[in-house]
NUKOL-912303 format. One line per 2 residues: number of its first residue (from 1); for each residue x, y, z of C-alpha. Coordinates in Angstrom, 3 decimals, always signed. Layout:
REM residues N
NUM> X Y Z ~ ...
REM end
This chain:
REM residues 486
1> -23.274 +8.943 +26.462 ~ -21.449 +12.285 +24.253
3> -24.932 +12.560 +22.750 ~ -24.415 +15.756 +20.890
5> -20.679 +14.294 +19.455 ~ -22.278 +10.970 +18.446
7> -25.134 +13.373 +16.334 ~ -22.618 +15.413 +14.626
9> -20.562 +12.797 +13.807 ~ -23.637 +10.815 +12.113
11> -24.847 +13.402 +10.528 ~ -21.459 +14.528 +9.223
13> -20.734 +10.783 +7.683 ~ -24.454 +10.924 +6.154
15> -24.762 +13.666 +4.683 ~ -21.075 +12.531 +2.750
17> -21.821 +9.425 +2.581 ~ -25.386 +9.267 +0.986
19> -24.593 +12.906 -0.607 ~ -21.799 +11.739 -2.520
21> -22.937 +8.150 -3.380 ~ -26.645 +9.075 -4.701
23> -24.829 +12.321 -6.754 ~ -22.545 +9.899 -8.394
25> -24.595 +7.008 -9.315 ~ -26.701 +9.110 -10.798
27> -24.047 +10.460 -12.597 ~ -22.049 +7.600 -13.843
29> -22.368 +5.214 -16.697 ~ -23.665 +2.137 -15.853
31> -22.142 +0.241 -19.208 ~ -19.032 +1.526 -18.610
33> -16.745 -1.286 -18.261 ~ -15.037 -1.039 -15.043
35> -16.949 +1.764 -14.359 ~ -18.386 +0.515 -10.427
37> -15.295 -1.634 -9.126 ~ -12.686 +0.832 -11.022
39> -14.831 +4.276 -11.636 ~ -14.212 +3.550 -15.306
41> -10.425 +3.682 -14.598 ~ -10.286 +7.753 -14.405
43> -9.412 +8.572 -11.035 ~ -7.328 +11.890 -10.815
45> -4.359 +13.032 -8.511 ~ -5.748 +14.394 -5.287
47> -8.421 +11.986 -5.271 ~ -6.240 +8.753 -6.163
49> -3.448 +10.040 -3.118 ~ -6.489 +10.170 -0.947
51> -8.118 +6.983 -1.410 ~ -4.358 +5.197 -1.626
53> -3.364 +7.089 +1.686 ~ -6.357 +6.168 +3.375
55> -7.078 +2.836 +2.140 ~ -4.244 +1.666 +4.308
57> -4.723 +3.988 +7.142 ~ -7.752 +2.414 +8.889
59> -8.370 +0.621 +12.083 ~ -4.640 -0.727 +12.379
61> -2.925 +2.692 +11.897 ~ -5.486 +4.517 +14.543
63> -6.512 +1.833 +16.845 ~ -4.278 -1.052 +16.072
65> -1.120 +2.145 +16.889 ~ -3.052 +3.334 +19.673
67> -2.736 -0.318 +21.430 ~ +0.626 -0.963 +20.297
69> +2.038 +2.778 +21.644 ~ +0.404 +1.338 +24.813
71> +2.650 -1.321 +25.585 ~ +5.421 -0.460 +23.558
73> +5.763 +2.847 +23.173 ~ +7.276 +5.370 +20.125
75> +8.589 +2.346 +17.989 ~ +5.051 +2.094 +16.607
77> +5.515 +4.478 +14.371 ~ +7.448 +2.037 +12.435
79> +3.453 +0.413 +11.175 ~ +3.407 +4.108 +9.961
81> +6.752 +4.098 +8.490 ~ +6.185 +0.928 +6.688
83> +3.556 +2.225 +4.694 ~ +5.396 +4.849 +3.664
85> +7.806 +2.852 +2.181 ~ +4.666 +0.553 +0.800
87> +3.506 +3.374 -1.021 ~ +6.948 +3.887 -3.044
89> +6.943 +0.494 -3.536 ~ +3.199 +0.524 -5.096
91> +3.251 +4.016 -6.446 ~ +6.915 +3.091 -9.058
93> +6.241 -0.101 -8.789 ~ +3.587 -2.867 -8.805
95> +0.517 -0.132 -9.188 ~ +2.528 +0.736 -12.425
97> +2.371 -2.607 -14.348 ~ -0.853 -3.781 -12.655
99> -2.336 -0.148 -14.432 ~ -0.325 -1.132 -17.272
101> -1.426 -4.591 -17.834 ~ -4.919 -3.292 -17.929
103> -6.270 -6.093 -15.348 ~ -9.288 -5.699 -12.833
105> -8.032 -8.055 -9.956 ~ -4.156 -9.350 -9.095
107> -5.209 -13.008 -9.301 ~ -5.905 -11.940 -12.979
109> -2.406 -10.656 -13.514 ~ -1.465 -13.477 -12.157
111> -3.301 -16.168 -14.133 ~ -1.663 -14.968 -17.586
113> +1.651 -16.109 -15.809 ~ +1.448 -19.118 -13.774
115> -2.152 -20.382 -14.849 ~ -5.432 -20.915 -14.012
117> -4.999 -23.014 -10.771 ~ -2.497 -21.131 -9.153
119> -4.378 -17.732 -10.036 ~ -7.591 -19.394 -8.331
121> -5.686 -20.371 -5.073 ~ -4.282 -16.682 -5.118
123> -7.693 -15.605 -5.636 ~ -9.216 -17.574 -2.288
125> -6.390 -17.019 -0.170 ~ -6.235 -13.331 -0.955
127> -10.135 -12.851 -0.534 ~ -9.806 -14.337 +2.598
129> -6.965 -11.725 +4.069 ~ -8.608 -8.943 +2.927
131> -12.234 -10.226 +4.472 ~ -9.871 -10.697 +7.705
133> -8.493 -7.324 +7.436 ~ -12.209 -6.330 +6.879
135> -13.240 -7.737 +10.198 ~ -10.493 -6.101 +12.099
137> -11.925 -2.426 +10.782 ~ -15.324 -3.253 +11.981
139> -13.697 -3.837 +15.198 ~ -12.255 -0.408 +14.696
141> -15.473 +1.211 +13.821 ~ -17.301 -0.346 +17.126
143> -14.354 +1.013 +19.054 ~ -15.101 +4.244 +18.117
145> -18.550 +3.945 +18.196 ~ -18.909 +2.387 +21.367
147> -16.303 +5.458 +22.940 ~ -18.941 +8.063 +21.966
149> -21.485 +6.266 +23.429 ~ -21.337 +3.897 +26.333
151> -21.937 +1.046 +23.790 ~ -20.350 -2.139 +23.751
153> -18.158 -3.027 +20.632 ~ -20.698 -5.074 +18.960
155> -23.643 -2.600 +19.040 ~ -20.869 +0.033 +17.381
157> -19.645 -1.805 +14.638 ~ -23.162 -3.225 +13.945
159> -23.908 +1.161 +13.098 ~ -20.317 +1.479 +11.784
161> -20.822 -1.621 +9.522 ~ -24.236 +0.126 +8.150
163> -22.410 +2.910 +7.199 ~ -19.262 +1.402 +5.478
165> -21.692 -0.961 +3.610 ~ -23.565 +2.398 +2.039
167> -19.952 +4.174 +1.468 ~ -19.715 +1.244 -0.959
169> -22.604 +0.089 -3.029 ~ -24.527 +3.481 -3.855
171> -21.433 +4.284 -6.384 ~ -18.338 +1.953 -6.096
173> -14.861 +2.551 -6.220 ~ -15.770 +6.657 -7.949
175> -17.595 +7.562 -4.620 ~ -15.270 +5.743 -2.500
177> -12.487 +8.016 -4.093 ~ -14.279 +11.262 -3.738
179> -15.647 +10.880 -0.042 ~ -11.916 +9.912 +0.528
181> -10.631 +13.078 -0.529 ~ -13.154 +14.833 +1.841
183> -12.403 +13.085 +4.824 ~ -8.421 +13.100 +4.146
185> -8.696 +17.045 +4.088 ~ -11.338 +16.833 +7.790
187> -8.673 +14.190 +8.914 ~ -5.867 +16.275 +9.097
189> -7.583 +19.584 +10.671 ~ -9.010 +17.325 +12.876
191> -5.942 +15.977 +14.405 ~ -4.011 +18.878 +14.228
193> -6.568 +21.220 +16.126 ~ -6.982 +17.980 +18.644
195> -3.483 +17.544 +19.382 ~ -3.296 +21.218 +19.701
197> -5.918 +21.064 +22.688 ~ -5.090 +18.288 +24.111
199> -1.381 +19.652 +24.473 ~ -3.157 +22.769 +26.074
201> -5.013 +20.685 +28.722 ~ -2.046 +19.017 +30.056
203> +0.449 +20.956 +33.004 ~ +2.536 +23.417 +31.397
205> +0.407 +23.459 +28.459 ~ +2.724 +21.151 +26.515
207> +3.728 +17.441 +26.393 ~ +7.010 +17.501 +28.763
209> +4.698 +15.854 +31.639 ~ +3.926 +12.840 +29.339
211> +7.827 +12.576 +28.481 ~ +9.082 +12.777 +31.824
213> +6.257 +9.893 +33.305 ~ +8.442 +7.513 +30.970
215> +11.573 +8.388 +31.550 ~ +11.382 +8.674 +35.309
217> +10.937 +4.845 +34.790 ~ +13.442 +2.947 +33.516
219> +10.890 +0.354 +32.482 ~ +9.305 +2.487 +30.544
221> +11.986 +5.065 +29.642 ~ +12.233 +2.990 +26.112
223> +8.677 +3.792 +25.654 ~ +9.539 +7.255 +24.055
225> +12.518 +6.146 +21.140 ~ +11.014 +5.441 +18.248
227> +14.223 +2.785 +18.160 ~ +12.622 +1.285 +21.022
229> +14.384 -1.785 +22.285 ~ +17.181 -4.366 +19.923
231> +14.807 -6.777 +20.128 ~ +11.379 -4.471 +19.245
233> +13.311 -3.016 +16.747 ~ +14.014 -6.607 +14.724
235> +10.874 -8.370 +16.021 ~ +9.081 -5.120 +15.239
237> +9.795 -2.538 +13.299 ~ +11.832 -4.213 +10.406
239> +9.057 -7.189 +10.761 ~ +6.312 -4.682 +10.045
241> +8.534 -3.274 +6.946 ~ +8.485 -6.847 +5.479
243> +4.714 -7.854 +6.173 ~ +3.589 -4.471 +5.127
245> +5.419 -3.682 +1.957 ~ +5.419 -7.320 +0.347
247> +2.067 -8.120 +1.508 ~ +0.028 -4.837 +0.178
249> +2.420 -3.755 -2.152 ~ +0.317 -7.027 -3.993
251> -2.379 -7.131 -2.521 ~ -6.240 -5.956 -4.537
253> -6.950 -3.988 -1.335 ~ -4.212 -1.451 -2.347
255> -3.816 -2.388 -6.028 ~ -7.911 -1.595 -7.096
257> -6.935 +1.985 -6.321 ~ -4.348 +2.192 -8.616
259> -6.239 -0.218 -11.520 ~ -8.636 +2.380 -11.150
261> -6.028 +5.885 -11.844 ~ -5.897 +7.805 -14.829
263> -2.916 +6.934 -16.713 ~ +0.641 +5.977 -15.047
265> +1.451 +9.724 -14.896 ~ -1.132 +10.161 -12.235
267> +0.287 +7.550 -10.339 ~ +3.614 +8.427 -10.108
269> +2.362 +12.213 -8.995 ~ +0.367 +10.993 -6.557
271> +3.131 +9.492 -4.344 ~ +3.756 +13.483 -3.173
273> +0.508 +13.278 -1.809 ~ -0.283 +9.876 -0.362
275> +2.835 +8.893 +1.004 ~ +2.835 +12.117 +3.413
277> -0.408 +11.635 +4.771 ~ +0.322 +8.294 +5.662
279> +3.640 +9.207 +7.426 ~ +2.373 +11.977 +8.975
281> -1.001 +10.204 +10.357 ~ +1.495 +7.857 +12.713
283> +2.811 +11.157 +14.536 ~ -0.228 +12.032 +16.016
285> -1.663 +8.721 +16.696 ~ +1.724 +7.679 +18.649
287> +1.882 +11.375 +20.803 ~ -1.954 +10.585 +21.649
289> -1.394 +6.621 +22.938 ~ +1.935 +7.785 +24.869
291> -0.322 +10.668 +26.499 ~ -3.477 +8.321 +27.407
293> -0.932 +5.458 +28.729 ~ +1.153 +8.418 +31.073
295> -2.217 +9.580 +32.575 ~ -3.582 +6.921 +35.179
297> -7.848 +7.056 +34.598 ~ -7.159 +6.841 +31.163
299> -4.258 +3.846 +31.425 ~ -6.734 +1.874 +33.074
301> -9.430 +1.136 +30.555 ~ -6.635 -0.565 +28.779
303> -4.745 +0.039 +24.845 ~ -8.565 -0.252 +23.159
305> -10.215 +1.917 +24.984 ~ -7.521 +4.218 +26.606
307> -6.388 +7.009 +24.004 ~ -10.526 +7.201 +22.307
309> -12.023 +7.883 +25.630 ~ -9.239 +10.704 +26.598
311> -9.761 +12.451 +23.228 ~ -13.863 +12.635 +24.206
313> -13.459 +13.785 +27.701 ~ -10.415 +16.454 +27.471
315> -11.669 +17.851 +24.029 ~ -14.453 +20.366 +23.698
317> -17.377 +19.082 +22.071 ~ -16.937 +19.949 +18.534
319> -13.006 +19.471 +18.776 ~ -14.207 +15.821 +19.774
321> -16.753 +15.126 +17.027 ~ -14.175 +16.974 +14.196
323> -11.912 +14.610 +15.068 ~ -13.654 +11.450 +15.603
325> -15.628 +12.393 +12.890 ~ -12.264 +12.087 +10.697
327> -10.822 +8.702 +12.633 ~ -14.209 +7.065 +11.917
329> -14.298 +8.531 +8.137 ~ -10.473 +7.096 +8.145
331> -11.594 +3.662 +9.476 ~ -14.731 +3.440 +7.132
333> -12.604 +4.561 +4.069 ~ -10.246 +1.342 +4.768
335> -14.001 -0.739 +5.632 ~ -14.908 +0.167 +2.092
337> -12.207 -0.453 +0.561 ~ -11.544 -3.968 +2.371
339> -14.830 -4.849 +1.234 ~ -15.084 -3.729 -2.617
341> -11.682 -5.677 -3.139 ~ -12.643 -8.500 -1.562
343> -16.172 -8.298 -3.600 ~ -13.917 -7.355 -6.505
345> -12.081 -10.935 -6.274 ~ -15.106 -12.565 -5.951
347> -17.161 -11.822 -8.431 ~ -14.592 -11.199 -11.012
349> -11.960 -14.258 -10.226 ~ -15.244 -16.949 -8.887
351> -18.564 -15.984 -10.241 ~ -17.420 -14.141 -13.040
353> -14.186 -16.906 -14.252 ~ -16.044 -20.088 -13.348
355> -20.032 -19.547 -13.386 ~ -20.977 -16.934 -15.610
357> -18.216 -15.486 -18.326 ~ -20.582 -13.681 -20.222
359> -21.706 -11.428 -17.488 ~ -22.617 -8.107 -18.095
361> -21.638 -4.728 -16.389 ~ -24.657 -4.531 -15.500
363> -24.840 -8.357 -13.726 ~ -21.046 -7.564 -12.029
365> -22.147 -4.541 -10.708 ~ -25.300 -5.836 -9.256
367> -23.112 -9.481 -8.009 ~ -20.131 -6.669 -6.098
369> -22.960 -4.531 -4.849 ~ -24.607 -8.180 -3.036
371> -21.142 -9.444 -2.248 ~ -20.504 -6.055 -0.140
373> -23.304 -6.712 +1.433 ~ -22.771 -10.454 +2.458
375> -19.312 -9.886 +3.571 ~ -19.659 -6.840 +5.937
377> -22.593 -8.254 +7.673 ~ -20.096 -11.499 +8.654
379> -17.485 -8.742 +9.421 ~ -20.105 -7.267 +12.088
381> -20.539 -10.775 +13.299 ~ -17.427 -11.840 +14.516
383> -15.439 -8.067 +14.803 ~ -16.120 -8.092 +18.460
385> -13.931 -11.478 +19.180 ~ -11.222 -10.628 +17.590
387> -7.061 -10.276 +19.196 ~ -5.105 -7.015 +19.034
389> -5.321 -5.180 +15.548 ~ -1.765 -5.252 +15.039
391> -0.762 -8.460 +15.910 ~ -3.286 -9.604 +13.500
393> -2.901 -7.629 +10.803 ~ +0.557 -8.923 +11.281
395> -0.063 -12.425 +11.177 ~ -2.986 -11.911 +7.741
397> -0.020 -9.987 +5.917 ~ +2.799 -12.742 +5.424
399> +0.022 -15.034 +3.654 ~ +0.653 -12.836 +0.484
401> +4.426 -12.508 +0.687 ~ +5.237 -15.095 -1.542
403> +2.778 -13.454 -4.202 ~ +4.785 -10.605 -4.114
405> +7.914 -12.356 -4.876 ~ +6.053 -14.749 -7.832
407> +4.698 -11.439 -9.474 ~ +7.877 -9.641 -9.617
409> +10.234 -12.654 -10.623 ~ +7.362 -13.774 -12.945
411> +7.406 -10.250 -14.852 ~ +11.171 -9.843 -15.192
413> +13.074 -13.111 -14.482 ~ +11.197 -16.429 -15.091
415> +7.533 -17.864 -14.487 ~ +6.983 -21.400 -14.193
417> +3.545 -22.883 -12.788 ~ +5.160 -26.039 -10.969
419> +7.163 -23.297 -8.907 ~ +4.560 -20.927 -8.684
421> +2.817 -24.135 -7.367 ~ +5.670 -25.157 -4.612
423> +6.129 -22.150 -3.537 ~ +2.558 -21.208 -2.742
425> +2.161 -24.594 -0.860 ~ +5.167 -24.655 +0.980
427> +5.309 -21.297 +2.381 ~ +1.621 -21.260 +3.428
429> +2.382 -24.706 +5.137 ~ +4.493 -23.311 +7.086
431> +3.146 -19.874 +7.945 ~ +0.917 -22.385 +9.792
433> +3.208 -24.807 +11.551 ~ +4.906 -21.638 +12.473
435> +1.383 -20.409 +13.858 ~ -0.377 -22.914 +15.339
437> +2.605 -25.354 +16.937 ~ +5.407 -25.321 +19.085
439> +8.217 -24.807 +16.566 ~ +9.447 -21.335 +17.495
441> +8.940 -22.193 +21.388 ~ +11.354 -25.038 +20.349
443> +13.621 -22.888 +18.459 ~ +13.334 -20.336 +21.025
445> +15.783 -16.962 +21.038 ~ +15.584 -14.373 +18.647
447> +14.691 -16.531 +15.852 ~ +12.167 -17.993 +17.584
449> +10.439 -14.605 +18.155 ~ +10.613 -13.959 +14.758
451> +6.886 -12.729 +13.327 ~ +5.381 -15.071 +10.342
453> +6.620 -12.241 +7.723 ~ +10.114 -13.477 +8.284
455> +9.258 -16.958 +7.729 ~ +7.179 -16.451 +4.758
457> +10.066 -13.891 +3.104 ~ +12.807 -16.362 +3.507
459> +10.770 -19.367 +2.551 ~ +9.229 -18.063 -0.506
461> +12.442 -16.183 -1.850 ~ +13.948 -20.047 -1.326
463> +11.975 -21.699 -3.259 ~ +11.578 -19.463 -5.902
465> +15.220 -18.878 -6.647 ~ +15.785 -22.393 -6.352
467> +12.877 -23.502 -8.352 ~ +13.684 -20.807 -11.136
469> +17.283 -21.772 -11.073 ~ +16.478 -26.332 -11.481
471> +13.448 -25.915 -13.630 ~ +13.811 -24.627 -17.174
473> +10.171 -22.270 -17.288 ~ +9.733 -19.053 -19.568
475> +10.579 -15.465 -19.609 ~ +9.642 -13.144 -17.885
477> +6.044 -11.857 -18.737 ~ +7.250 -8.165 -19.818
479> +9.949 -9.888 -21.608 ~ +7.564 -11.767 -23.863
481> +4.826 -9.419 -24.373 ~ +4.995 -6.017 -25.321
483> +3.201 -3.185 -22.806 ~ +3.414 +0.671 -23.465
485> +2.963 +3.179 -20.911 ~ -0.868 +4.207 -19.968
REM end
């Protein structure tokens, strides 16, 4: 047990942690509408590009590329990639009109176009992607946990999950921004100084050793092109662009952040921040999985272990805790997040919609704060028996693919409920046949390798140009009602 590196790193996310959360509820306004789940919609620059940036860079972009660069080498940097392009997508795009429309949640966006019902169903199966995504970063959390000290996943994400719980309900979404912006700035030194020494440690002080293990292979002589293989590359890489981008470019786990910015201007200058941190963060996690897998003791604790435990043993001590310090602050940021969104829906779409519409600030506040609660203590509960982060991040992403499409066509082409309707139920059908039978073993080939984002992209698009094209509808929303820049 790395007793000394498991103390600094505690005390490091403690002192930010409570610091910054009992500072800021202090601080803020507790009547302010908004002012817990959107920090009274005033986030600035630096602190929006953080909390974007690392909002999506949690558990699946550390870990989940960590396992993948295991058995598949360089093309995982495409996860990184796609987020990059996600962030263009959100930054010009759907964080614009969802700031613009004024909303709190998606599923309220939503409901002014295709009605109560569909909004609701949105509302549920969104909820329950984000909770799943929430459950995969308190495997994350134990992971890292449980490297620093000889714990097993469970016992580490049951600490991790204390932690993430506090980064959420002492202040909400205004100290989730601000200990963001912290740990994006330790994040970076961090990895730079550890990929610095861990270069340094290796023969010839450098990382030819770790290129030529793969290449003197030709197994494994892929391993180091981020192009990786034909079939990686379609089964992979552009699968990952259409999961990612048209599954969080709508989703509230991305979205709250920029619901919550100051005006559009600061969302559009953000991008300059946020989308290279992202980018960048894949670099260093695929260099450090390639160098675990090419060195044998470290190859054989396997992709979940492998890469954590060779960053604690060939680091010096407080190289070590600096950086796992920042992975863990990275993996908590995306906890919190995952779990005031999914709160977020909750209470505002559920409690708020059907059971109490008069509810104070005051009443949401205290019903997000409890939800947080509830739902990271499941989260601890089941984190531990959960697949590979990727692949399931993967497979939670295509269920909100055909929201994607119905919010963009239902903006600035047509909106009809009975389509919103059929497309909803059909491509969620089969996302599951395609899931849970033999259909692509049937179809077999390429196509029947094809990850569920395909499916649900085709399907959805299908239906809803079809749909839109047979049934009569009405405008799109911008087209009948009249929004001015914020």
């Amino acid at each position: 047990m790395k007793l000394g590196i498991l103390a600094i790193v505690l005390v490091y996310e403690i002192l930010v942690i409570f610091g910054v959360g009992f500072y800021l509820s202090k601080k803020r306004n507790k009547d302010e509408e908004g002012g817990f789940a959107l920090g009274g919609r005033n986030m600035g620059v630096f602190v929006l590009a953080s909390t974007v940036a690392l909002t999506v860079l949690g558990a699946a972009h550390i870990l989940g590329v960590f396992e993948m660069t295991y058995g598949m080498g360089a093309i995982a940097y495409w996860f990184s990639l796609a987020h990059v392009a996600l962030i263009i997508v959100a930054t010009f795009g759907t964080g614009i009109w969802v700031r613009r429309m004024g909303v709190t949640t998606v599923p309220e966006a939503l409901k002014g176009m295709y009605g109560r019902g569909n909004a609701l169903a949105i509302s549920c199966v969104m909820a329950g992607v984000i909770w799943g995504i929430l459950t995969l970063e308190t495997q994350g959390v134990g992971i890292v946990i449980a490297t620093m000290t000889g714990w097993g996943i469970v016992q580490g994400a049951i600490v991790g999950g204390i932690l993430g719980i506090f980064y959420v309900v002492l202040a909400g979404m205004e100290e989730v921004g601000v200990v963001n912006a912290i740990n994006a700035a330790v994040m970076y030194v961090g990895l730079i100084v550890a990929t610095m020494f861990v270069a340094m440690g290796l023969p010839g002080g450098n990382f030819d050793t770790v290129q030529q293990f793969y290449t003197a292979d030709q197994a494994t002589s892929f391993m180091t092109s981020i192009w990786g293989t034909p079939d990686l590359f379609i089964t992979f890489a552009i699968a990952n662009i259409i999961s990612v981008v048209f599954c969080q470019g709508i989703s509230q786990m991305l979205l709250q952040s920029f619901m919550s910015a100051k005006n559009e201007k600061t969302i559009r200058k953000s991008v300059w921040i946020s989308a290279p941190l992202n980018g960048l963060f894949g670099v260093f996690a695929v260099t450090l999985g390639l160098t675990a897998r090419s060195i044998p003791e470290y190859a054989e604790l396997g992709p979940k272990m492998a890469a954590t435990t060779m960053l604690v043993d060939m680091l010096p001590a407080w190289v070590a805790a600096l950086l796992l310090a920042a992975l863990l602050a990275a993996i908590l940021s995306t906890f919190a997040m995952t779990s005031l969104t999914t709160a977020t829906i909750f209470v505002n779409d559920i409690y708020k919609d059907l059971f109490n519409k008069d509810a104070s600030e005051k009443e949401v506040t205290r019903a997000i704060r409890i939800a947080v609660v509830i739902l990271g203590a499941i989260a601890i509960g089941v984190s531990a028996y959960l697949p590979p982060i990727l692949g399931a991040i993967n497979w939670l992403f295509a269920w909100m693919v055909p929201v994607f499409w119905l919010f963009v066509t239902g903006l600035f082409w047509k909106r009809s409920n009975h389509v919103a309707s059929a497309t909803l139920a059909i491509t969620w059908i089969c996302n599951m046949i395609w899931t849970f039978t033999s259909v692509p073993q049937s179809i077999g080939g390429l196509i029947g390798s094809l990850p569920n984002g395909y499916i649900t992209l085709v399907i959805s698009l299908a239906v809803i140009i079809i749909g839109n094209l047979v049934v009569k509808g009405e405008p799109g929303y911008f087209k009948t009602h009249e929004f001015k820049e914020v």
